[in-house]
KEMAR-159455 format. One record per residue (C-alpha): y, x negated, z negated; residue in one letter. Coordinates in steps of 0.1 Angstrom, whole numbers, padded with zeros to 4 digits, always signed. Each point is the difference from the previous one (the first is absolute). Layout:
BEGIN
YXZA/...
***
This chain:
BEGIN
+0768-0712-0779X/-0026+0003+0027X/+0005-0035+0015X/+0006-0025-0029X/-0024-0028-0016X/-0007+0026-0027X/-0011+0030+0021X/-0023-0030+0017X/-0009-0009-0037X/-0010+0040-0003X/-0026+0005+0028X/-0018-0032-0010X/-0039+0001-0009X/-0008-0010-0033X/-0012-0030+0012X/+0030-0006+0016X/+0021+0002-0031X/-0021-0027-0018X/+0008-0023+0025X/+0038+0003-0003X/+0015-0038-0009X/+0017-0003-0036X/+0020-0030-0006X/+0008-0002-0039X/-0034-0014-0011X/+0005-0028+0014X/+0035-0002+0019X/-0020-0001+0036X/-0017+0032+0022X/-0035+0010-0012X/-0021+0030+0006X/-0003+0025-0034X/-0036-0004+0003X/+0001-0040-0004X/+0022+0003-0027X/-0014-0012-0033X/+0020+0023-0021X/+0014+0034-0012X/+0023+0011+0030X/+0009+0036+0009X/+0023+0002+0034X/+0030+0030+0000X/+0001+0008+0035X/+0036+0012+0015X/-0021+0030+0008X/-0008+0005-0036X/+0028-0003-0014X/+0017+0026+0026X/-0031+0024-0006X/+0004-0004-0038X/+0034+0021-0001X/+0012-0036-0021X/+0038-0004-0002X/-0001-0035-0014X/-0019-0031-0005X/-0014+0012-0035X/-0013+0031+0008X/-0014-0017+0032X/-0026-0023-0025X/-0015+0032-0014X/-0019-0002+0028X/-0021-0037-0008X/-0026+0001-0024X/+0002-0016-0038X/+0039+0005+0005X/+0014+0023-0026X/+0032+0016+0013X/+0020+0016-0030X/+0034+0016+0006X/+0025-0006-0034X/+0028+0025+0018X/+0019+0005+0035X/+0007-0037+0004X/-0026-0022-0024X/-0032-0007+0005X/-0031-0021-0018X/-0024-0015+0024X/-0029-0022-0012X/-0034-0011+0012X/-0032+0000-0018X/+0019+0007-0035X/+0032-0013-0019X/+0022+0031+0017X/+0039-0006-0007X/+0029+0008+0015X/+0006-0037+0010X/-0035-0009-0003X/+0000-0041-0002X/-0035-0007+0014X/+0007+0014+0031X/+0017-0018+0030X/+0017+0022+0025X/+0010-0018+0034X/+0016+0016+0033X/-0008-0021+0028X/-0008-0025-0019X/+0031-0002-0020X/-0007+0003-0038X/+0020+0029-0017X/-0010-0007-0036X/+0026-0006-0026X/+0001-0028-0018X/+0027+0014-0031X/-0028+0027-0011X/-0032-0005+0020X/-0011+0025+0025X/+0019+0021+0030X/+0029+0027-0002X/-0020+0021+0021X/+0037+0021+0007X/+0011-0030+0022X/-0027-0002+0024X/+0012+0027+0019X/-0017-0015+0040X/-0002+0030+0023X/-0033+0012+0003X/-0002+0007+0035X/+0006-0041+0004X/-0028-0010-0022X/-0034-0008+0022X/-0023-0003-0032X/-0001-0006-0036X/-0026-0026-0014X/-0012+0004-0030X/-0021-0023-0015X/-0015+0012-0035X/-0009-0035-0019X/+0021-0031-0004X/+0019-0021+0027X/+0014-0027-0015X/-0021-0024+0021X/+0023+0009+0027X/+0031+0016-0013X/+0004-0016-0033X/+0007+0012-0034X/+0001+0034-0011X/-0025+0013+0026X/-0024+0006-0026X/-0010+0032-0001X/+0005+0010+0041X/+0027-0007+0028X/+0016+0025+0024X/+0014-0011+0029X/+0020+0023+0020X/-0004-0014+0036X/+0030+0016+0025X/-0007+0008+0037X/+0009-0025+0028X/+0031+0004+0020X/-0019+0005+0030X/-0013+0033-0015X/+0031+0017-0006X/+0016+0001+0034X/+0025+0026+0005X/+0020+0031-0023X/-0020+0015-0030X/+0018+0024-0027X/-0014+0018-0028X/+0014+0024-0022X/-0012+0021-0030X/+0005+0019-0033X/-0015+0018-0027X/+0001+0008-0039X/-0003-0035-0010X/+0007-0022+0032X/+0031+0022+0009X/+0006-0019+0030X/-0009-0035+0016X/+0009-0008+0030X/-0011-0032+0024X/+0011-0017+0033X/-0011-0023+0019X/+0007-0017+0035X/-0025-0033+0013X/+0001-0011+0035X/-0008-0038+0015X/+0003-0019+0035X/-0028+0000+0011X/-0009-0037-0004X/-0011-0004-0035X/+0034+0014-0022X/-0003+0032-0014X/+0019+0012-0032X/+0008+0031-0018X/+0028+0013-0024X/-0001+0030-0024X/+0020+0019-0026X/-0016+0023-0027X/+0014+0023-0031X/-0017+0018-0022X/+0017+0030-0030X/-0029+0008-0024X/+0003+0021-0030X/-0013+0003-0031X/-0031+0010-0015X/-0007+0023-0025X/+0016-0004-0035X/-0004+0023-0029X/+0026-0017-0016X/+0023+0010+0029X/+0012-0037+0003X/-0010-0001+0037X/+0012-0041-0002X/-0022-0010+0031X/+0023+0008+0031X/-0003-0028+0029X/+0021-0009+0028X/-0009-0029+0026X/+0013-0016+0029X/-0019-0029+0018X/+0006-0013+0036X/-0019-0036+0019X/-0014-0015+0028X/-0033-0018+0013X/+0002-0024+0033X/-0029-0011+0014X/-0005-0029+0023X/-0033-0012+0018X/+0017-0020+0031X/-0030-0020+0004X/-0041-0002-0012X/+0004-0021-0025X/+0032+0008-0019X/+0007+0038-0021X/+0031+0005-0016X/+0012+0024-0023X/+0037+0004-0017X/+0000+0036-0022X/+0026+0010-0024X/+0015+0030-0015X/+0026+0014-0029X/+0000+0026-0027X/+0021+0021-0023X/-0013+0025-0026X/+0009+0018-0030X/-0034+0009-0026X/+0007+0023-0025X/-0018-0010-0032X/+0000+0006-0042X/+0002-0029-0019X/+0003-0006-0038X/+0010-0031-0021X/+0010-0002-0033X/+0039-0008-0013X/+0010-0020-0034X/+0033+0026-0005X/-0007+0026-0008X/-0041-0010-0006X/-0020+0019+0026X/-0009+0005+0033X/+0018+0008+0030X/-0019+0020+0030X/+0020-0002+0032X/-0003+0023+0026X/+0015-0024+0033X/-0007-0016+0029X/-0009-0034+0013X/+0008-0015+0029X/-0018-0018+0024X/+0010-0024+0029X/-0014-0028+0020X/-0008-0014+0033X/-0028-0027+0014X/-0005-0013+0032X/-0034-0018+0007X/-0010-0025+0030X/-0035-0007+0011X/-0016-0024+0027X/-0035-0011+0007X/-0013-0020+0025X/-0031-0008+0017X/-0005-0032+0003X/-0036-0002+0016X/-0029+0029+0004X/-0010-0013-0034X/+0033-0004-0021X/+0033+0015-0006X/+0027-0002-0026X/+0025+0027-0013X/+0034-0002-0018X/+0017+0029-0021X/+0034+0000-0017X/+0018+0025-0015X/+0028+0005-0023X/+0006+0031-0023X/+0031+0011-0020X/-0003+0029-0024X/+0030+0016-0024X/-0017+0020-0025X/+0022+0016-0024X/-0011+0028-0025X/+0014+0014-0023X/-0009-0023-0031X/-0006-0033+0020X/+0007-0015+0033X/-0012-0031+0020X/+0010-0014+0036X/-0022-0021+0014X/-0008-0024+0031X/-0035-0012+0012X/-0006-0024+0024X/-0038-0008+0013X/-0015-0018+0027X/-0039-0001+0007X/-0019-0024+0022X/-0035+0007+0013X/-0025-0019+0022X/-0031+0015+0011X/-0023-0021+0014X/-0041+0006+0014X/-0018-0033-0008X/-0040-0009+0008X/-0023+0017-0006X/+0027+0032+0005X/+0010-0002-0033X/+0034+0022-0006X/+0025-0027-0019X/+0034+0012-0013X/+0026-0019-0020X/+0033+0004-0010X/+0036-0005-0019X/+0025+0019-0012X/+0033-0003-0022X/+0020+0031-0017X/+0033-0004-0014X/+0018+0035-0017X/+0028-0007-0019X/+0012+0031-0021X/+0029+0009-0020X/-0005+0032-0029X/+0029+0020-0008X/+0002+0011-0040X/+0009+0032+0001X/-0009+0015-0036X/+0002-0021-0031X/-0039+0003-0008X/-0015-0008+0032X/+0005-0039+0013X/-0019-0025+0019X/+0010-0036-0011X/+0009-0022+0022X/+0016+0029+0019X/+0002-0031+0032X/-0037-0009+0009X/-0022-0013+0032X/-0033+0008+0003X/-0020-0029+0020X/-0029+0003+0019X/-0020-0031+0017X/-0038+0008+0011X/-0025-0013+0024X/-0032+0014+0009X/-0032-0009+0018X/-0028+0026+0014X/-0033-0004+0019X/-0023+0028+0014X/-0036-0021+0002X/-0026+0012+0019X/-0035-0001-0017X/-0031+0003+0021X/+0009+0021+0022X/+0036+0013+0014X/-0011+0038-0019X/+0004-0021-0033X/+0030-0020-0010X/+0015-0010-0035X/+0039-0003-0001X/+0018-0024-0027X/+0033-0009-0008X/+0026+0000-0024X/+0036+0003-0008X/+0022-0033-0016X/+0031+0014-0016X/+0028-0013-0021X/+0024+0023-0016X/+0029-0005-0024X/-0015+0016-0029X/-0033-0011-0001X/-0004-0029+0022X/-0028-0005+0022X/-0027+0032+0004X/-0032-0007+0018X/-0019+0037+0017X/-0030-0009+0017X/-0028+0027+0017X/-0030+0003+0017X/-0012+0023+0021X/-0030+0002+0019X/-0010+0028+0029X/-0032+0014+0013X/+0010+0017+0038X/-0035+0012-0005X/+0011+0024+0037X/+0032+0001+0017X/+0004+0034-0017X/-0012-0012-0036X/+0010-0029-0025X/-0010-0003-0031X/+0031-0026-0023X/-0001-0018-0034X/+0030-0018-0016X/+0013-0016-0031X/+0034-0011-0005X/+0025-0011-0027X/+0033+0013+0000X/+0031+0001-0019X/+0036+0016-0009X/+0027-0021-0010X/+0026+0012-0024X/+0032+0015+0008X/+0030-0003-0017X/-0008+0036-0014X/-0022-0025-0022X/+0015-0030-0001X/+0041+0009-0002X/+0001+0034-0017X/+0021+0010-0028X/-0006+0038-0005X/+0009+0017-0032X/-0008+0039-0007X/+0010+0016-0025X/-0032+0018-0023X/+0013+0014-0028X/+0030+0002-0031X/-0023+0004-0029X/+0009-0019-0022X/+0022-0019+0020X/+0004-0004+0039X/-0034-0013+0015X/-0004-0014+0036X/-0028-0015+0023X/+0008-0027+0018X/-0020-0015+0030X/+0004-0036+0000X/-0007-0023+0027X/-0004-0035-0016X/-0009-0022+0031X/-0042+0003-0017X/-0016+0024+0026X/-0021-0017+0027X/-0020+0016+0027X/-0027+0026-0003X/-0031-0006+0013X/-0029+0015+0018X/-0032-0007+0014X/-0008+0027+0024X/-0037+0008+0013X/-0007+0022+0028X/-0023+0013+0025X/+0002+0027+0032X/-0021+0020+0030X/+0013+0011+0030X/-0016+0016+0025X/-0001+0024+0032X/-0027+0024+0000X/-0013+0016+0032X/+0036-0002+0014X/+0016+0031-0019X/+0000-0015-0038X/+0017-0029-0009X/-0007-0013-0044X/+0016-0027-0018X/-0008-0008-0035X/+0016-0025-0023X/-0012-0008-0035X/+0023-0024-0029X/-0007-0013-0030X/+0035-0015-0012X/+0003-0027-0031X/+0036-0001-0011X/+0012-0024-0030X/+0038-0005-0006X/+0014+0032+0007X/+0034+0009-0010X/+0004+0011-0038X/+0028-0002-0031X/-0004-0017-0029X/+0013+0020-0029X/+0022-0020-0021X/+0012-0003-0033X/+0035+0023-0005X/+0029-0016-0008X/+0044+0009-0007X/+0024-0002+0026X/+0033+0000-0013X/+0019+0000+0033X/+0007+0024+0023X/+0012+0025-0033X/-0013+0019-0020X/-0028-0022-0011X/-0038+0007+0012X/-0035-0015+0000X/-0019-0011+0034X/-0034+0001+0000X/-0010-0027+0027X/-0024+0008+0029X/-0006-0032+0018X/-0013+0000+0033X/-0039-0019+0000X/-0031+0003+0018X/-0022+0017-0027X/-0020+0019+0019X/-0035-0004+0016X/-0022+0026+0017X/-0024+0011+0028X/+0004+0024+0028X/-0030+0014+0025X/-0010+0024+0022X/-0002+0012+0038X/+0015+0015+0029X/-0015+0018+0023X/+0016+0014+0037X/-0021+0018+0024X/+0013+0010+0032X/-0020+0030+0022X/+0012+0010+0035X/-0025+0030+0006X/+0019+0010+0031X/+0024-0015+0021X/+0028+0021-0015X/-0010+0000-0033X/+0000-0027-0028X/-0005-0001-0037X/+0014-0030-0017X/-0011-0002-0038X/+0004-0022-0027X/-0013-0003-0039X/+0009-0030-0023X/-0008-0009-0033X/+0016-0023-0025X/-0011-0005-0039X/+0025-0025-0021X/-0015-0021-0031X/+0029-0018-0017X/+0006-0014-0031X/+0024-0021-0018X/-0006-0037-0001X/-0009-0019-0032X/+0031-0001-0017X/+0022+0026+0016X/+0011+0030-0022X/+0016+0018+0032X/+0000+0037-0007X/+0000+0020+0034X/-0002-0021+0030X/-0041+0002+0000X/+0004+0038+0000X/+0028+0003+0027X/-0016-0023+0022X/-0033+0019-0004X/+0015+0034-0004X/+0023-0007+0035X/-0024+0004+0030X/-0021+0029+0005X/-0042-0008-0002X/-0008+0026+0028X/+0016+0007+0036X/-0012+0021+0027X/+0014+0010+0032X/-0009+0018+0030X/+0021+0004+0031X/-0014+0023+0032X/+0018-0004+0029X/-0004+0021+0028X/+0012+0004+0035X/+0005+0037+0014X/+0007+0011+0033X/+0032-0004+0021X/+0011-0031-0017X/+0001+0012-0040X/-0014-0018-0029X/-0011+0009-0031X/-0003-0021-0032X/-0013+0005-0037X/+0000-0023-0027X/-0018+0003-0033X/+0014-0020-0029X/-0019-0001-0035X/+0015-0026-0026X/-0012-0002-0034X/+0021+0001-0029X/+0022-0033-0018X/+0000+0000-0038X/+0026-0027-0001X/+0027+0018+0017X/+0020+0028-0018X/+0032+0015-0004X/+0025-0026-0015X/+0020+0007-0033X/-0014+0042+0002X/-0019+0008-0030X/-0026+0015+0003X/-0013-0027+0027X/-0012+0013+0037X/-0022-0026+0014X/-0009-0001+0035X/-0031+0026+0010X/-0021-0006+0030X/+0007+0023+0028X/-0010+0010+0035X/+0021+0013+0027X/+0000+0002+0041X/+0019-0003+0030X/+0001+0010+0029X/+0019-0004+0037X/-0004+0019+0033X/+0016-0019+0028X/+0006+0007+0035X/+0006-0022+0029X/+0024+0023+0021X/+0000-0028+0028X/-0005-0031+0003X/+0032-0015-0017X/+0005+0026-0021X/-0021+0010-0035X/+0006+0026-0027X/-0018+0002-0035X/-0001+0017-0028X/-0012-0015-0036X/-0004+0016-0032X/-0011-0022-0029X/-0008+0002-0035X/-0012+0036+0010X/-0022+0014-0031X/+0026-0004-0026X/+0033+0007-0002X/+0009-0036-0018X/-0021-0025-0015X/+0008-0031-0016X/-0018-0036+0010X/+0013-0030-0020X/+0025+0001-0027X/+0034-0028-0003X/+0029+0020-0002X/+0018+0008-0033X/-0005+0036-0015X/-0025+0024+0019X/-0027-0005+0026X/+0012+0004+0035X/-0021+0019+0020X/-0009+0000+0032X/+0008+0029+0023X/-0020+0020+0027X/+0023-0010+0031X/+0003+0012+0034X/+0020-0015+0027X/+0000-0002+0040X/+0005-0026+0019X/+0012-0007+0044X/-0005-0027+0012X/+0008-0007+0039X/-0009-0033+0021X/+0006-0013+0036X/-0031-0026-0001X/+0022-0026+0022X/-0023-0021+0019X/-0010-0039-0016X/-0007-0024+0023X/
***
């Protein structure tokens, strides 16, 4: 709407928006141009313009993040490679609270269902983290950042349908005293439908229900509080198939899986002096997560301290602790699937220290630091970086880095006990996927460099270029068959054993221009590209994991979004999408196989502010085809992706913060 921090965000210069402060580099407020490192900033604005109806399709928008949509309700995000469905090396956070699983690695996308009209920004930093987030921000972090209380003041509804999205609906009230308090509730449903089958399964319905709360308090200078919580409920339809010992075979199930949870997060900082302040986050997060082959409930508890601190010589000093407990309990709900011990907490203890140096001159400063962390698989993890920055202008920076990271197992490969069935010549064969308690952390060594710039006012560039050395990524171990008398009849197993046989290097660029050649006019474009050289370690007879991995992630990706405002209060947006193609990725158990092609397709929105609290739009995507599949996943056929229209109303009384 006309009067929000986003519509400000709109109508900023270029130069403007290189100066708006990101806080998941380094956990404190810096400008985009003094940041030593790959970080793209989704506006509220964006996102709105975009047509996006969740948090997925909102990342299409960052560069070097591939976007692939499995069906109605799945999705496989990754960053600079290693695409997956629950892609490991990826941390996902939500105001700072970590939403990556610990039973497989990676995030159920379907459950991070925030309403979009609350977000303020995305972050997305393209490169690892783990200096300040930890393990498993290898490969990028996105940090979905909610607005403040004090923004939301008053009644907003939205409502919409379409094809696909066939109605969503979101309300909201926020309000405050005047003195400092200011909170908000909301509620939000979404019905989606399927996609397009040619199997005419159409599995991949999904129902949602959510509701929360932010309160804000700043009573005095010094002191900020924030308490935040909400609740969910959802059904995801999904195909699965696992194999059965009577009769011998497989089973493909057709169900759904249901989805619960609730969090609430508190967060307090401090100023202690003009040169010093401290900050203290807790949260707690329970998740049910029952499909139809396995189920896990599961409670996390984490609390983070930080202390920032300006010492002589303004050097930037940060140090901090943290502790995660997340006991789990996995539910056995098909005799081939298991997770032993099905009772297991997964521990968490970390420290880390930080220092921004300047060198010379305040333009140039070299920023160090590195994570401590002990975890219950591995034990202790070390991820130092360094980064230094060139501020060459206040419009221009010039950033090197190198950095270590690492991803820790899950139980996925330390617990598992998964047993397919392959074939019943000459007797019953199966697979099994064992997780001995032998896999230990992959490893990477990440080197990157970027440009940003503002050039005469009306084009903002960024460049980022990564050369990426990975050693002990995930692989199996083929081992030797043996009998299995028990469960009847009688069968061999043919052992795959979780290991880390795998070793490989990843490069190549992103680069994001930004032209405003008038006022009401902007082009926003984007091309990456990504080239994967693994190969099995010394030793390791793994079969297909160097080829998935490679096979996963597309090497090009360009888009182009115009956004233009008309007359009388109507806007009008086109986006360009061209992905190439992903060999690895085909139909599953169809013969002949249909692998993945490279596609391009468009979308566009007209949207019209009727007055100032009330907006209309219109969004058609996926436009030059009428279905088109992305990444593969699901049992049988390739789903593919429809062309989609829907509108969408959305009214607001802009109550007044104070």
């Amino acid at each position: 709407m006309w009067a929000d921090p986003g519509e400000r965000l709109a109508h900023m210069s270029l130069e403007e928006l290189g100066n708006i402060k990101v806080t998941s580099v380094s956990k404190e407020p810096e400008q985009v141009y003094k940041t030593p490192a790959a970080i793209y900033v989704i506006t509220q604005d964006d996102i709105r313009r975009s047509g996006a109806t969740c948090i997925p399709e909102a990342l299409r928008l960052a560069p070097g993040v591939n976007v692939a949509r499995v069906d109605s309700d799945h999705w496989a995000v990754g960053i600079r490679g290693f695409g997956a469905v629950l892609a490991n090396k990826l941390l996902v956070l939500i105001d700072g609270r970590s939403v990556y699983t610990p039973l497989f690695g990676g995030v159920y996308w379907d459950a991070q269902a925030t309403p979009l009209e609350d977000v303020e920004r995305i972050e997305v930093i393209r490169g690892p983290g783990g200096t300040i987030w930890g393990a498993n921000a290898v490969d990028g972090v996105i940090n979905i950042i909610t607005r403040k209380a004090r923004d939301t003041h008053g009644l907003m509804v939205s409502a919409g349908g379409g094809n696909i999205d066939q109605s969503t609906a979101t309300a909201r009230y926020g309000g405050g005293n005047g003195k400092g308090l200011d909170y908000r509730i909301y509620g939000m449903g979404d019905v989606r439908g399927h996609e397009f089958h040619s199997d005419g399964r159409n599995y991949d319905d999904w129902r949602l229900g959510q509701a929360g709360f932010r309160v804000d308090w700043e009573g005095n200078p010094r002191d900020t509080v924030t308490l935040q919580g909400d609740i969910y409920d959802e059904g995801v339809g999904q195909s699965t198939t696992f194999g059965l010992y009577s009769p011998p075979g497989q089973m493909t199930l057709d169900g759904l899986a249901k989805l619960a949870g609730g969090n609430v997060l508190g967060h307090w900082k401090r100023v202690l002096t003009d040169r010093s302040d401290i900050q203290v986050q807790a949260y707690f997060d329970h998740t049910n997560h029952f499909e139809p082959e396995i189920g896990e409930s599961r409670n996390t508890y984490d609390v983070d301290f930080l202390h920032h601190m300006t010492l002589q010589g303004n050097q930037d000093f940060l140090w901090g602790l943290g502790a995660r407990l997340s006991p789990a309990t996995f539910a056995r709900e098909v005799p081939t699937i298991d997770f032993l011990p099905h009772h297991q907490t997964d521990e968490i203890y970390s420290g880390f220290v930080q220092d921004e140096i300047p060198l010379h001159s305040p333009r140039v400063s070299l920023t160090v630091g590195s994570k401590f962390e002990h975890n219950n698989y591995t034990g202790f993890e070390i991820q130092p970086d360094a980064r230094i920055l060139w501020t060459r202008t206040p419009q221009q920076s010039f950033w090197a880095s190198v950095s270590r990271a690492v991803r820790t197992p899950s139980r996925l490969e330390e617990d598992v006990q998964l047993t397919d069935f392959a074939t019943t010549v000459p007797l019953p064969v199966y697979l099994r996927v064992v997780g001995d308690g032998r896999f230990f952390s992959e490893q990477l060594i990440a080197y990157e460099a970027g440009f940003r710039s503002a050039l005469k006012r009306k084009v903002y560039l960024d460049i980022a270029v990564f050369y990426n050395d990975y050693d002990y990524l995930s692989s199996f171990q083929v081992g030797t068959f043996f009998l299995e008398p028990t469960p009847t009849p009688v069968h061999a197993v043919l052992p795959l054993l979780t290991r880390n046989g795998i070793a490989g290097k990843t490069y190549g660029f992103e680069v994001g221009p930004d032209w405003k050649p008038e006022k009401w006019w902007e082009l926003k474009v984007s091309y990456s590209y990504l080239d994967m050289k693994l190969a099995n370690r010394p030793g390791s007879n793994d079969p297909t994991s160097v080829l998935i991995d490679e096979g996963s992630s597309p090497r090009n990706q360009f888009f182009v979004q115009s956004l233009i405002d008309l007359p009388k209060r109507f806007e009008f947006d086109q986006t360009l999408r061209d992905v190439s193609a992903l060999p690895a990725q085909s139909s599953s158990n169809v013969l002949p196989a249909v692998t993945v092609a490279g596609y391009l397709t468009a979308d566009v929105r007209l949207g019209w502010h009727i007055s100032r609290q009330l907006e209309l739009s219109l969004d058609g995507q996926n436009l030059l085809q009428p279905h088109h599949a992305e990444f593969g996943g699901n049992p049988g056929v390739l789903v593919g992706i429809e062309r989609c229209v829907y509108t969408k109303l959305t009214w607001e009384s802009h109550g007044e913060s104070k």
